[in-house]
N, C-alpha and C positions, 0 to 999 in steps of 0.2 A: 504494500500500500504506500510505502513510503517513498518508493522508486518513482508509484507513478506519480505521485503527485510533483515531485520534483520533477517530472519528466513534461506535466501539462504546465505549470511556472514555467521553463524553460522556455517551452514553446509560443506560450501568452509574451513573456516580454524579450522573442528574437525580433530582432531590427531597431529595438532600442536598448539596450543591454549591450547585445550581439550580435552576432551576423546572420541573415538571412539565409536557410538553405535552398538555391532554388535551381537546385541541380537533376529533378527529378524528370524524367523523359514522361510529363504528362502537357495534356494541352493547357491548362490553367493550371499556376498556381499560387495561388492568394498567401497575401503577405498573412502576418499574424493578427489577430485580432489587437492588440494593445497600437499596433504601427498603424493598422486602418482606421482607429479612434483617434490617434495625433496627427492624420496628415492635414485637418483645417489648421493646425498651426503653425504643421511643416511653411505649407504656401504661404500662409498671413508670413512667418518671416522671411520666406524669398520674395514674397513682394514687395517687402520694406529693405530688402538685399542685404540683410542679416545670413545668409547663408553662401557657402561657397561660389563663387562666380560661374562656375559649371553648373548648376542649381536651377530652375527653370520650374514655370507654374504653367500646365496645361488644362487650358478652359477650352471644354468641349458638351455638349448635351446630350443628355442621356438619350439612350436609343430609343427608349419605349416613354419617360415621363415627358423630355424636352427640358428638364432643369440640369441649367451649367453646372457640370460634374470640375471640381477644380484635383490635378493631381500632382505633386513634385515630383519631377522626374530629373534626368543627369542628359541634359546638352551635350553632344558629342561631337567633336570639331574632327572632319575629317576631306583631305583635298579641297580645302579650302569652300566646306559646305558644312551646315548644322542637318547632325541627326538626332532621333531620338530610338531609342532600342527598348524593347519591353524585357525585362528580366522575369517577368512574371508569366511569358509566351501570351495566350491569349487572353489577355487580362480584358478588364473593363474596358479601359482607357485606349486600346487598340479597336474592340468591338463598337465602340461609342466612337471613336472616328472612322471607320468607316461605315456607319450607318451615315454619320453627318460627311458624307462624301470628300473628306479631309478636311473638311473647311472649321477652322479651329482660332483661338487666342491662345499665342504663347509669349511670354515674358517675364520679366521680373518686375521692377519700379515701372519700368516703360511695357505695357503690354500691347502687341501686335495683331493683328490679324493673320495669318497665314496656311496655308495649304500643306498637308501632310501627304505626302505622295509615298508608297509602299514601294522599296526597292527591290530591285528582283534579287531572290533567296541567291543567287553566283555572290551578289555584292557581299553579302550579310558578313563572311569570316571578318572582311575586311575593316568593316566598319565596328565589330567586334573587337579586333586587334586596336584600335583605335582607341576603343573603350578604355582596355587595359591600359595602355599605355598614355593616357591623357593626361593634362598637366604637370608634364613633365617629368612622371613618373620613373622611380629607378627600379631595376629588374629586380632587386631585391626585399624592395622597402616592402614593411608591414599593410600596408594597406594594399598595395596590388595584387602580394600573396594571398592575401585575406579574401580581396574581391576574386579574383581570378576563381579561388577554391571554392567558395559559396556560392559564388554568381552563376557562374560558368562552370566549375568541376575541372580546369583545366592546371598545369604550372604555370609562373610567370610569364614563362616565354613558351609560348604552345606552340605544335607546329602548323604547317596547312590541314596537315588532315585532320587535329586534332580539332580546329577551329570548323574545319570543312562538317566533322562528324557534328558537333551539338551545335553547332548555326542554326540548323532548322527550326528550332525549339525558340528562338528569340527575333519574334519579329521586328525588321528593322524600318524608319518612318524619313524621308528626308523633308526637312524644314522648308518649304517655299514661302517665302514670307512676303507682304504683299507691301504693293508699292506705298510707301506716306504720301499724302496728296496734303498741302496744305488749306488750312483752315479757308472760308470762304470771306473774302475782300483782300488776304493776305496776299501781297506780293512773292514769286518764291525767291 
């Protein structure tokens, strides 16, 4: 009795204690209960830019109510293009934009209009490998280990195949963002 109950705590506070396991070859899999009860505050402070500069707030609507579903996610800079990658494979926030045909708000302080366009599954290692190694991550450090193992199930440095095999599992989204027009009588 005592095992489980340490073992259901565990799992209530992964992703804020610890790290998420989200390695498992299923189509969805949802974060834990205690992390889907903080993300209103995840976003509230990305969009006061109290969070990492990779850090990103995506406002999309729900597929079946039409109320703006807000979710933190991790900005991916790759070839000189922003993605977003679901670690959760088919999470809400992937199903709920493409119901809403991409058509989404992403930002931080400044939020955007923009288009999430699905990349074809060839790209996804890629943009994964990205992932890993984002803000200037060394092949060592704790947090990459960390992410790599949890996120992904892979080593620091994985190979193509190793990325080519669990790609599928994480769909990947590229940011099209829409053009600023300015305000009406403004000169631009």
């Amino acid at each position: 009795m005592c095992a489980d109950y340490k073992h259901r705590n565990a799992r209530h506070l992964a992703g804020v204690i610890g790290p998420v396991d989200y390695t498992g070859f299923t189509g969805y899999r949802p974060p834990p209960w205690l992390y889907r009860r903080l993300q209103p505050i995840a976003a509230a402070l990305t969009s006061l830019g109290s969070s990492p500069e990779y850090a990103v707030v995506l406002e999309v609507p729900g597929r079946h109510s039409g109320i703006i579903r807000r979710t933190n996610l991790v900005r991916i800079e790759y070839d000189g293009r922003h993605y977003l990658v679901s670690l959760a494979g088919e999470s809400e926030w992937v199903r709920n934009t493409r119901a809403a045909a991409g058509h989404v708000v992403v930002g931080r302080r400044e939020r955007r209009g923009a288009t999430l366009a699905e990349v074809p599954a060839a790209e996804w290692p890629e943009v994964i490998r990205a992932c890993l190694t984002r803000a200037g991550r060394k092949a060592r450090s704790w947090s990459k280990t960390s992410e790599a193992r949890h996120y992904f199930g892979v080593s620091t440095e994985p190979s193509a195949e190793d990325l080519a095999r669990i790609s599928r599992q994480y769909p990947v989204f590229r940011i099209d963002y829409q053009a600023v027009t300015p305000a009406r009588g403004v000169q631009p």
